[in-house]
LUMDOFI-259954 format. One line per field, with one value per residue (C-alpha): residue in three letters; x, y, z; residue number from 1. Coordinates in Angstrom, 3 decimals, padded with zeros to 6 digits. Layout:
N
code: c(Ala, ...)
east: c(X, ...)
north: c(Y, ...)
up: c(Z, ...)
pos: c(NUM, ...)
***
This chain:
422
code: c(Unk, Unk, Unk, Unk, Unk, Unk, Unk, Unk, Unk, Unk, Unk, Unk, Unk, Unk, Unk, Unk, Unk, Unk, Unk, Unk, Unk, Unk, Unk, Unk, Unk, Unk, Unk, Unk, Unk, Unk, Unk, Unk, Unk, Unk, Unk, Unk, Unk, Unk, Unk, Unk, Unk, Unk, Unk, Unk, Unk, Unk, Unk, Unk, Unk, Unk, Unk, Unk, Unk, Unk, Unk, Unk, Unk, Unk, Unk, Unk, Unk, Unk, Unk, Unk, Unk, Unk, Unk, Unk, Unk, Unk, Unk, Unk, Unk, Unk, Unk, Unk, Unk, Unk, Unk, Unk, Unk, Unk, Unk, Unk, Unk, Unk, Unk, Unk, Unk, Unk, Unk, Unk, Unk, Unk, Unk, Unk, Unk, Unk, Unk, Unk, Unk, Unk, Unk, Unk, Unk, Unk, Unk, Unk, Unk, Unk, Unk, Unk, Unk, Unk, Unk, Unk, Unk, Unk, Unk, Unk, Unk, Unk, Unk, Unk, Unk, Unk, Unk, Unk, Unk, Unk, Unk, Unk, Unk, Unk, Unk, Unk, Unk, Unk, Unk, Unk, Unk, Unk, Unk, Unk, Unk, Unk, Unk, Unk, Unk, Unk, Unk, Unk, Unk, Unk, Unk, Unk, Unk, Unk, Unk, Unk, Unk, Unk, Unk, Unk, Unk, Unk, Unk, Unk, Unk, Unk, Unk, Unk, Unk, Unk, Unk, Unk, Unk, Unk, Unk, Unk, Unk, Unk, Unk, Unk, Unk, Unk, Unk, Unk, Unk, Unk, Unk, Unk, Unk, Unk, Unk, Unk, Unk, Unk, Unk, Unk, Unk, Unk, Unk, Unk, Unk, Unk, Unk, Unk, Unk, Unk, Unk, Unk, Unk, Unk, Unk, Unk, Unk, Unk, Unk, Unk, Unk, Unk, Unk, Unk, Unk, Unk, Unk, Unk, Unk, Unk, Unk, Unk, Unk, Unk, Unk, Unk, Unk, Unk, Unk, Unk, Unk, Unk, Unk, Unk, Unk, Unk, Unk, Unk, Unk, Unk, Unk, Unk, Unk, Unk, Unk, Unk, Unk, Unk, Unk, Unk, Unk, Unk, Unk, Unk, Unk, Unk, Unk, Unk, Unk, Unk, Unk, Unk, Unk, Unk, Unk, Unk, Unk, Unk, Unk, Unk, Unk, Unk, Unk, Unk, Unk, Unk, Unk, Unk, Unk, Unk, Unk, Unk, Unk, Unk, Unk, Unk, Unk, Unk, Unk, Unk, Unk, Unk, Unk, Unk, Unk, Unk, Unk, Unk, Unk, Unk, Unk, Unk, Unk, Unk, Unk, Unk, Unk, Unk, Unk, Unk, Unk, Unk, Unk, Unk, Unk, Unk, Unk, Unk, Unk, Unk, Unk, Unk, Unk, Unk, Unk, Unk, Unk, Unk, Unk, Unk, Unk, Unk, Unk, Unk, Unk, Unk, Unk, Unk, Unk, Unk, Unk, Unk, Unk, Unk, Unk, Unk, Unk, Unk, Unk, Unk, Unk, Unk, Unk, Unk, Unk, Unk, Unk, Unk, Unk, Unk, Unk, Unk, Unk, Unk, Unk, Unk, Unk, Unk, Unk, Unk, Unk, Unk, Unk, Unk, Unk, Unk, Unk, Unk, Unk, Unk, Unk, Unk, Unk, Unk, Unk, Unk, Unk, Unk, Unk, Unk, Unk, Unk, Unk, Unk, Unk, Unk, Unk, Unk, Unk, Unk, Unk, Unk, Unk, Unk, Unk, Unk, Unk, Unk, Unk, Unk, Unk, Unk)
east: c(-046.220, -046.193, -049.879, -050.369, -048.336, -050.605, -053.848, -051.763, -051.312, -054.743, -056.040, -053.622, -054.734, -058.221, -058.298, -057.275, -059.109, -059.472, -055.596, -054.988, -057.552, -055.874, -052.723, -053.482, -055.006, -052.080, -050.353, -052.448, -052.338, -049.303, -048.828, -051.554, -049.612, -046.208, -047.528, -049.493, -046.678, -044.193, -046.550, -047.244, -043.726, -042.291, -045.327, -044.268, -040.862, -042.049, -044.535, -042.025, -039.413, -042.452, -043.588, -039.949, -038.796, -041.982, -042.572, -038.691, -035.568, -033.279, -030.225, -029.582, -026.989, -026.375, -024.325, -021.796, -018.015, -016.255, -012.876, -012.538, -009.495, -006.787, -005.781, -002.158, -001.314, 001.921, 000.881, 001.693, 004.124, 006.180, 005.154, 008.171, 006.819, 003.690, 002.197, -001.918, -004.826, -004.855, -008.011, -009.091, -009.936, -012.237, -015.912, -018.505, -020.683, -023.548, -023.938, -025.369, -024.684, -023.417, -024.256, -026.715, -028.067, -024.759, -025.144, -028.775, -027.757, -024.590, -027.611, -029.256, -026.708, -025.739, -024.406, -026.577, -029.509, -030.693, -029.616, -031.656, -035.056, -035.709, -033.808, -035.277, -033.503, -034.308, -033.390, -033.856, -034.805, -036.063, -038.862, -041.476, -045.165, -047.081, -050.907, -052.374, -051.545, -050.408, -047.206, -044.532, -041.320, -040.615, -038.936, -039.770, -038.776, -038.462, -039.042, -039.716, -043.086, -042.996, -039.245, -040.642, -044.147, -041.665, -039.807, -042.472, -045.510, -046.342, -049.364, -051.280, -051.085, -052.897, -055.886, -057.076, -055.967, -054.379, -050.782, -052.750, -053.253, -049.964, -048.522, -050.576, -049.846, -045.962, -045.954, -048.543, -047.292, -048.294, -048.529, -048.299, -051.380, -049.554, -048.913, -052.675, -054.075, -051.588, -052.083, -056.256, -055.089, -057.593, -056.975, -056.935, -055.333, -052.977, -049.944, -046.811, -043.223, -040.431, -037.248, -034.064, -032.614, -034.157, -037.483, -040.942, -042.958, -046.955, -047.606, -051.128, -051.886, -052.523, -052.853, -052.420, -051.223, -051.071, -047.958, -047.612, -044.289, -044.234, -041.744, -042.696, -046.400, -044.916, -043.407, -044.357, -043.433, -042.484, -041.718, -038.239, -037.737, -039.181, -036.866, -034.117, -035.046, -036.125, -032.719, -031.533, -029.643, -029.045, -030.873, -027.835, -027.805, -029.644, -029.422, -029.510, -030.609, -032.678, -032.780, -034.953, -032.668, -033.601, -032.515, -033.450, -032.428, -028.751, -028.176, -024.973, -022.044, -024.457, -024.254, -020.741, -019.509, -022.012, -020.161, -016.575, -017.905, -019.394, -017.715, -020.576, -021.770, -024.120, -026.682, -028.872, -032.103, -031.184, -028.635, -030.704, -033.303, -030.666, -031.734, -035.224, -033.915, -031.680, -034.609, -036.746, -033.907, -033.785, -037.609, -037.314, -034.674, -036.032, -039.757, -037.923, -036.397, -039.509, -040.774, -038.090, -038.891, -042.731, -042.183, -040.071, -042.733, -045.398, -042.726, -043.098, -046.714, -046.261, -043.876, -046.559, -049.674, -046.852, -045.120, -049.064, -049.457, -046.304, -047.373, -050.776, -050.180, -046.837, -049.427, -050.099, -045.951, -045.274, -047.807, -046.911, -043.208, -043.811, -045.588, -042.342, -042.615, -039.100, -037.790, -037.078, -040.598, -041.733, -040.072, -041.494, -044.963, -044.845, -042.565, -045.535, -047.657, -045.924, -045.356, -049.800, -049.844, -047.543, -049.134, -052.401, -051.776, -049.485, -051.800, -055.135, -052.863, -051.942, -055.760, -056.537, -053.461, -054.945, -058.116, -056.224, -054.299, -057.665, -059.061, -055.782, -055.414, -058.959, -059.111, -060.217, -058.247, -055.579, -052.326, -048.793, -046.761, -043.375, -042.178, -044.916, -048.767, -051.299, -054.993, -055.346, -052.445, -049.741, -049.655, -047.514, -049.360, -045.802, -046.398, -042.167, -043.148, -046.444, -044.311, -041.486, -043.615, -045.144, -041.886, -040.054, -043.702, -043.423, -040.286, -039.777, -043.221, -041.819, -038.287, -040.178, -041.765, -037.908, -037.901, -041.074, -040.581, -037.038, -038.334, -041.145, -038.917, -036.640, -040.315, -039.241, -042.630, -042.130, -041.472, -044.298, -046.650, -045.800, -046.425, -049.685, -050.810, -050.200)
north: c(009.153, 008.703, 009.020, 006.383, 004.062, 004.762, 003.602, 000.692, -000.407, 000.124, -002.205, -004.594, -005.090, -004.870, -007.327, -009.803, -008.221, -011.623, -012.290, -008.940, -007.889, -011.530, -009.877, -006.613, -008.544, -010.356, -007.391, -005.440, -008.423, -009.164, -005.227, -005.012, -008.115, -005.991, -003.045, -004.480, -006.249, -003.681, -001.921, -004.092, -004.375, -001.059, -000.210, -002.824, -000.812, 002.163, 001.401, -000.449, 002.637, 005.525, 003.209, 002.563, 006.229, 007.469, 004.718, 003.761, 005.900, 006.822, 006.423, 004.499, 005.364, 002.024, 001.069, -000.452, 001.125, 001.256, 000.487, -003.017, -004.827, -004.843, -008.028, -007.326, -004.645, -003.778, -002.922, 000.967, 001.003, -001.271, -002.403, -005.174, -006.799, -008.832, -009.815, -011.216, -011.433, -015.077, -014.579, -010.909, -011.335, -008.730, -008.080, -009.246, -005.584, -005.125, -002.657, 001.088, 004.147, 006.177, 009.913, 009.887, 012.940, 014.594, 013.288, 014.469, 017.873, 017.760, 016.773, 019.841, 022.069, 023.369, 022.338, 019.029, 020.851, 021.723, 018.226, 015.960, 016.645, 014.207, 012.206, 009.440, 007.506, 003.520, 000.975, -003.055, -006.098, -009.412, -010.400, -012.695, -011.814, -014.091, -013.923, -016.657, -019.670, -017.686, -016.424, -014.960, -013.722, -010.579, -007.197, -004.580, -001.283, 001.506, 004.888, 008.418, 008.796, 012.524, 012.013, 008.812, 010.126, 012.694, 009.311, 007.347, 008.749, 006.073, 008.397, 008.333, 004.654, 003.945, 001.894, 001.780, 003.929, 006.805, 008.889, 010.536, 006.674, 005.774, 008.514, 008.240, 004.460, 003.982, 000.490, 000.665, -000.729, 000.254, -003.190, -003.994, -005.312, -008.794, -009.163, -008.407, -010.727, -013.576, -013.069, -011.807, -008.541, -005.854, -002.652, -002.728, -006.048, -007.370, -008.762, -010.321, -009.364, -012.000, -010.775, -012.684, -011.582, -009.777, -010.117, -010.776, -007.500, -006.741, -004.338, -003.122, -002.499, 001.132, 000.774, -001.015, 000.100, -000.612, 000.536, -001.823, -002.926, -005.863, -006.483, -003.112, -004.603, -007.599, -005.220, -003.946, -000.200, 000.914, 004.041, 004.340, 004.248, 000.994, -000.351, 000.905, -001.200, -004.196, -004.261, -003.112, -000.096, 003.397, 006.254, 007.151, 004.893, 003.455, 000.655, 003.730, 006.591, 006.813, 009.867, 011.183, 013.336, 015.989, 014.011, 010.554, 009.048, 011.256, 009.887, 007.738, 010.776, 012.116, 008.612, 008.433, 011.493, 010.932, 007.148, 009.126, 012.257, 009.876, 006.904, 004.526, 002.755, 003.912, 002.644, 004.061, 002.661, 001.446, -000.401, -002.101, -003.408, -003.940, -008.050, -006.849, -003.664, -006.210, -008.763, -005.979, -004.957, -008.528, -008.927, -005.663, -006.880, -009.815, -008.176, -005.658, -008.760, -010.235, -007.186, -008.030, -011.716, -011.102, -008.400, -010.738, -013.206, -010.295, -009.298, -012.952, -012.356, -009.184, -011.303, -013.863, -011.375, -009.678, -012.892, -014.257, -010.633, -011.092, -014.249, -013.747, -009.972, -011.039, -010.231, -007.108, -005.754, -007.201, -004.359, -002.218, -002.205, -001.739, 001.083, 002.462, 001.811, 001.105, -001.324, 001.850, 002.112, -001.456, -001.995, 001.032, -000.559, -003.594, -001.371, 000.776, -002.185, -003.814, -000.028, 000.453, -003.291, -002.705, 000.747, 000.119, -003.097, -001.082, 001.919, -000.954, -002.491, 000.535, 001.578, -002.163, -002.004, 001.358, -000.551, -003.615, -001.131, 000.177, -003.091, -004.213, -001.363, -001.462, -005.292, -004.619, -007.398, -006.956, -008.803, -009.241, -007.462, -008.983, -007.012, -004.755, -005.308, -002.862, -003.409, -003.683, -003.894, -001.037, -000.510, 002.185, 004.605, 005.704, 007.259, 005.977, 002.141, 003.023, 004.597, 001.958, -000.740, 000.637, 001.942, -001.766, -003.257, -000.749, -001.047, -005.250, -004.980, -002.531, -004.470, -007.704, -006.243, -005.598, -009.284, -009.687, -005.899, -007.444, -010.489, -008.524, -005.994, -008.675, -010.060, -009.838, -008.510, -010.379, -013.252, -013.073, -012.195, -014.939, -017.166, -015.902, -016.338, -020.214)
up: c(022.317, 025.672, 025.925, 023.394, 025.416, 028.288, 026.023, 024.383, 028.353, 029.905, 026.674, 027.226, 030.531, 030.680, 027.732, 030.500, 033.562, 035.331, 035.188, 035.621, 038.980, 040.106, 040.189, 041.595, 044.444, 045.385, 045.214, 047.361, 049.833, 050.165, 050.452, 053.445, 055.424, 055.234, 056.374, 059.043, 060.087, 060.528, 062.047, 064.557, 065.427, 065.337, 067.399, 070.162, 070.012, 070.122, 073.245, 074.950, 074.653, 075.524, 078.400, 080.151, 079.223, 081.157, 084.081, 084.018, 085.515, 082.813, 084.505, 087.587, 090.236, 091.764, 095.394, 093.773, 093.444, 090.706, 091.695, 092.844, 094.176, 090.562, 089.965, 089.352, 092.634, 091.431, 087.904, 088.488, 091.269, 089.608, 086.015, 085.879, 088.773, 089.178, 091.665, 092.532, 094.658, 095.438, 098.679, 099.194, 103.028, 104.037, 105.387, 102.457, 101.967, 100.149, 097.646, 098.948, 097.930, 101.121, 102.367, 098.982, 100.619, 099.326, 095.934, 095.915, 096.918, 094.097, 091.465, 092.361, 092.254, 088.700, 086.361, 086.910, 087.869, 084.317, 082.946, 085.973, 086.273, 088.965, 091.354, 093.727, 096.139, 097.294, 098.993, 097.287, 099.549, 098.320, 100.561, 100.983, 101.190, 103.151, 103.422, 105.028, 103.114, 099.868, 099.479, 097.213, 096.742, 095.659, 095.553, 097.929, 096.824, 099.816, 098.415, 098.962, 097.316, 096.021, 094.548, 093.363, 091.750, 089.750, 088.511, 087.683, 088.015, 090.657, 092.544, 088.994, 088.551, 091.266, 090.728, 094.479, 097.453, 097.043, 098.552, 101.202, 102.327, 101.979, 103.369, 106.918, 106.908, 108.710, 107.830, 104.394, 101.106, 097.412, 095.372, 092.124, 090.294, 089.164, 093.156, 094.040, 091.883, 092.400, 096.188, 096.140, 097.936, 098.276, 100.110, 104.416, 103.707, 106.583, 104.875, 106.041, 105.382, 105.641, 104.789, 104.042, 107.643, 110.450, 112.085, 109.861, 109.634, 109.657, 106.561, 105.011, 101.777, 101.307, 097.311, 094.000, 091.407, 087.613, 085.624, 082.413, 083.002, 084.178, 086.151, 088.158, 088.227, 089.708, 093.123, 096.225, 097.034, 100.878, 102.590, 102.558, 105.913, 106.282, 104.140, 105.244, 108.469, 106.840, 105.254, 108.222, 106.349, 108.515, 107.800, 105.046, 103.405, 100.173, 097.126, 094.624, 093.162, 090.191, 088.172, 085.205, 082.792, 080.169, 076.975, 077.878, 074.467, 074.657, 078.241, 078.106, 078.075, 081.456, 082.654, 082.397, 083.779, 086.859, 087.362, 087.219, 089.555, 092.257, 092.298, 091.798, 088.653, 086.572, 084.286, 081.698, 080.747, 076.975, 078.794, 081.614, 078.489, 076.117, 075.506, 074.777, 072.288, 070.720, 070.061, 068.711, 066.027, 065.105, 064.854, 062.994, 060.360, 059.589, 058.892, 056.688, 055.001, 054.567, 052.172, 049.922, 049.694, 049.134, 046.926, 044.623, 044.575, 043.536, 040.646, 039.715, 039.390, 037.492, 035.101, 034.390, 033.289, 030.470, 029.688, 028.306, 027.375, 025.136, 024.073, 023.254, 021.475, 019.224, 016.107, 017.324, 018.564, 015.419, 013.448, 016.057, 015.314, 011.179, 012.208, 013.100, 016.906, 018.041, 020.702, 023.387, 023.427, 023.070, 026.164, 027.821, 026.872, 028.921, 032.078, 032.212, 032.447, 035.065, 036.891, 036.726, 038.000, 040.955, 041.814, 041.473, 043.999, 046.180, 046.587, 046.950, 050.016, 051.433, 051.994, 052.995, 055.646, 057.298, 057.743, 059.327, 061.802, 063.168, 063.433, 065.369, 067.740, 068.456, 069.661, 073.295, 074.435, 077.291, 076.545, 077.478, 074.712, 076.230, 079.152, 078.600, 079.344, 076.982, 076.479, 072.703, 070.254, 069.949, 066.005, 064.599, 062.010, 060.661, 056.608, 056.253, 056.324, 053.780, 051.504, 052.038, 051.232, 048.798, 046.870, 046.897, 045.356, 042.644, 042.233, 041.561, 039.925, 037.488, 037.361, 036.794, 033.548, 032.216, 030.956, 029.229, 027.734, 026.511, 024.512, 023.200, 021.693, 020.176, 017.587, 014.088, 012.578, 009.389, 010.645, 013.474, 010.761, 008.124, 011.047, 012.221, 008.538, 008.485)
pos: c(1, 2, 3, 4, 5, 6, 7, 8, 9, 10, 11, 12, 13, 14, 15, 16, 17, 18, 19, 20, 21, 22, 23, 24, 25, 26, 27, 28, 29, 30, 31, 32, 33, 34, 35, 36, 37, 38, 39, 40, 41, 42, 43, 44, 45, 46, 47, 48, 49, 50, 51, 52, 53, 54, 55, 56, 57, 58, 59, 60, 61, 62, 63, 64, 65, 66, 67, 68, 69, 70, 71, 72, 73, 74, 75, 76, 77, 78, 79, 80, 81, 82, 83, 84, 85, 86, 87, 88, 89, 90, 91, 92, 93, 94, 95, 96, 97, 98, 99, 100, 101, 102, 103, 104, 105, 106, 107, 108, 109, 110, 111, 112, 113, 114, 115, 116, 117, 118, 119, 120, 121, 122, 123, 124, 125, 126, 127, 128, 129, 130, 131, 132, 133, 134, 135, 136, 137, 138, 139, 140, 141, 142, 143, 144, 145, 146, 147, 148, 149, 150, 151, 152, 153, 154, 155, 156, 157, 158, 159, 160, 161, 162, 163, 164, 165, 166, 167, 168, 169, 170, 171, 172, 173, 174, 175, 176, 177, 178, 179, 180, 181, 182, 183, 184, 185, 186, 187, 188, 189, 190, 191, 192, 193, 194, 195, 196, 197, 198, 199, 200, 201, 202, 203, 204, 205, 206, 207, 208, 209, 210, 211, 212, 213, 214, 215, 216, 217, 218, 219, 220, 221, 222, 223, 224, 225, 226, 227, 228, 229, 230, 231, 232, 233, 234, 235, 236, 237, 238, 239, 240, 241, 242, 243, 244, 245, 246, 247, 248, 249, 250, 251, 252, 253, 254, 255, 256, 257, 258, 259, 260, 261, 262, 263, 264, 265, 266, 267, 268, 269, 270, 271, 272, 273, 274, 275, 276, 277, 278, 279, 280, 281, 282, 283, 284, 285, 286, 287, 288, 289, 290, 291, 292, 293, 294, 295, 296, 297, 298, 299, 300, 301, 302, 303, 304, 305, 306, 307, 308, 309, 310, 311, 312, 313, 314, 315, 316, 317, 318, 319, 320, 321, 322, 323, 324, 325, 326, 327, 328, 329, 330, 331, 332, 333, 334, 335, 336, 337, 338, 339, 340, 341, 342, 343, 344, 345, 346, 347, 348, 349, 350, 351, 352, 353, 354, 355, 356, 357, 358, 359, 360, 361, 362, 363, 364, 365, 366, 367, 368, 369, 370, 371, 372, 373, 374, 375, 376, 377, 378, 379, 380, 381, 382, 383, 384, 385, 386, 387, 388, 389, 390, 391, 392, 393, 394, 395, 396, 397, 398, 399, 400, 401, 402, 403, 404, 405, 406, 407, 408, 409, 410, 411, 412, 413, 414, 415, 416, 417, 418, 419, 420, 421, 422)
***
């Protein structure tokens, strides 16, 4: 039986193949848009995540200390009493992490030793660059380039110079691409530091470098020695330490125990892009949404091609059911229908989408992708969204049919065929 339902449905739709290939194609199109679209966005995601968890620290031991002045001071001595900070009075300090020579050696040391792969210290100043009559401000970051290569890979970045360069250089400075090209730096180039106290400082650019974040692209790198001067910080002292961990996406419980061991706060890479993760789980939601809405209006297009079918074939349900077909499988009929509609359009746009992927990713066009910069489109190739997609079109496309399948199986043949005879 079930194979005669089969033929019964592949006549009923070829006899209308214009309404019927009509349908298909919306289906498949409106299939191909979804999947493109999630791709594109869940490949932004998952760019932005591979490109911070590989050019980005994943946790960040920053100078400041975790236990600040309480506002009540009498809240454990004496809980009855209560008394409050009206004007702390003390010397403003800037945050640094001190003797981080002893937290370097403490990370590794076990137990930390096989949880931190990598741990770089630096020291923070905003600056000025001046070059003639350009100039910009900025943050100069003082590092310690091997520690800082195992961080962020900073030595294979590099787009001119090289280490060696930098290395030989006392006052050189790596710069970031965004910099170079906002200030027409080339390497040898005499540059001037202004920083927000101190004396002005003559640097040279000893490389550029290209990293894709952008707000890395948009910094200069230092010795750290030299910024330890420009800030005017001793030898041990630095702004932080940043640290690549084993499990970068299982980072917060390492995080935490790190801000309770030493004393200064800590903070892990999901937290330090948390606005951006949060805007690409919103994005995310409401392109999911999106399938549900288009999908409906592809079920109302599925509706349409049985509802005429109905319509136009009452003679023939009618002969059909004193043949002794019953309603079960008069309704199965049209289902089917609408199931071959939606999965025939599904499986079309899922082929079409593939092709509108490539064509996307291969777009040799460098853009801004947010905080990100990429040369071509980052599209995710992901078989859960194709089958996702795929499943919900089927699915309304075969729920849509319920309807039409419902009135069909309702015909009285007698009466259908005493009217068809008038």
């Amino acid at each position: 039986m079930l194979k005669t339902l089969f033929q019964i449905a592949i006549r009923h739709l070829l006899g209308r193949r214009r309404q019927s290939l009509t349908t298909i194609i919306g289906v498949a199109v409106s299939t191909m848009v979804l999947i493109t679209t999630i791709s594109l966005t869940r490949g932004l995601l998952d760019s932005f995540v591979e490109t911070i968890i590989d050019v980005a620290p994943h946790i960040t031991l920053k100078g400041e200390k975790i236990d600040p002045v309480p506002v009540n001071v009498l809240a454990k001595a004496r809980p009855s009493s209560v008394a409050f900070v009206v004007d702390n009075i003390e010397k403003l300090e800037r945050d640094e992490v001190r003797s981080y020579r002893r937290i370097l050696s403490l990370l590794a040391a076990p137990p930390y030793d096989l949880r931190v792969t990598a741990a770089s210290p630096y020291v923070e100043s905003q600056v000025m660059l001046v070059k003639g009559r350009l100039n910009e401000p900025l943050l100069l970051k003082g590092v310690d380039l091997e520690r800082e290569d195992s961080i962020s890979g900073i030595n294979g970045k590099l787009t001119e110079g090289d280490a060696a360069l930098f290395a030989r250089t006392s006052n050189g400075l790596l710069v970031g691409r965004t910099v170079a090209r906002d200030m027409e730096l080339k390497l040898n180039d005499e540059v001037t530091i202004i920083p927000g106290t101190g004396p002005s400082r003559q640097c040279k650019v000893s490389g550029i470098f290209f990293s894709g974040v952008n707000a890395t692209d948009n910094s200069v790198y230092s010795s750290l020695k030299l910024a330890q001067i420009i800030e005017g910080m001793p030898p041990d002292k630095v702004s932080g330490i940043a640290l690549k961990v084993q499990d970068p996406l299982d980072n917060t419980l390492l995080a935490r125990e790190l801000q309770s061991l030493t004393g200064y706060r800590t903070l892990t890479w999901q937290e330090a892009n948390s606005g951006v993760l949060s805007l690409f789980a919103r994005i995310g939601t409401i392109v999911f949404s999106l399938v549900a809405f288009v999908g409906v209006v592809s079920g109302f297009g599925v509706a349409n091609i049985l509802v005429t079918t109905v319509f136009e074939k009452s003679r023939d349900i009618a002969i059909m059911k004193s043949f002794g077909f019953s309603r079960l499988q008069l309704v199965s009929l049209f289902v089917l229908e609408g199931f071959l509609v939606g999965l025939v359009g599904a499986v079309l746009g899922g082929i079409l989408a593939i092709g509108s992927i490539d064509i996307f990713a291969s777009i040799p066009i460098e853009n801004s992708q947010g905080p990100i910069s990429k040369t071509g489109f980052s599209m995710s190739t992901n078989p859960l969204y194709f089958l996702y997609v795929i499943g919900v079109t089927v699915f309304i496309s075969t729920f849509a049919a319920i309807f039409p399948s419902a009135r069909a199986a309702k015909l009285e043949p007698v009466q259908v065929l005493r009217d068809s005879s008038l």
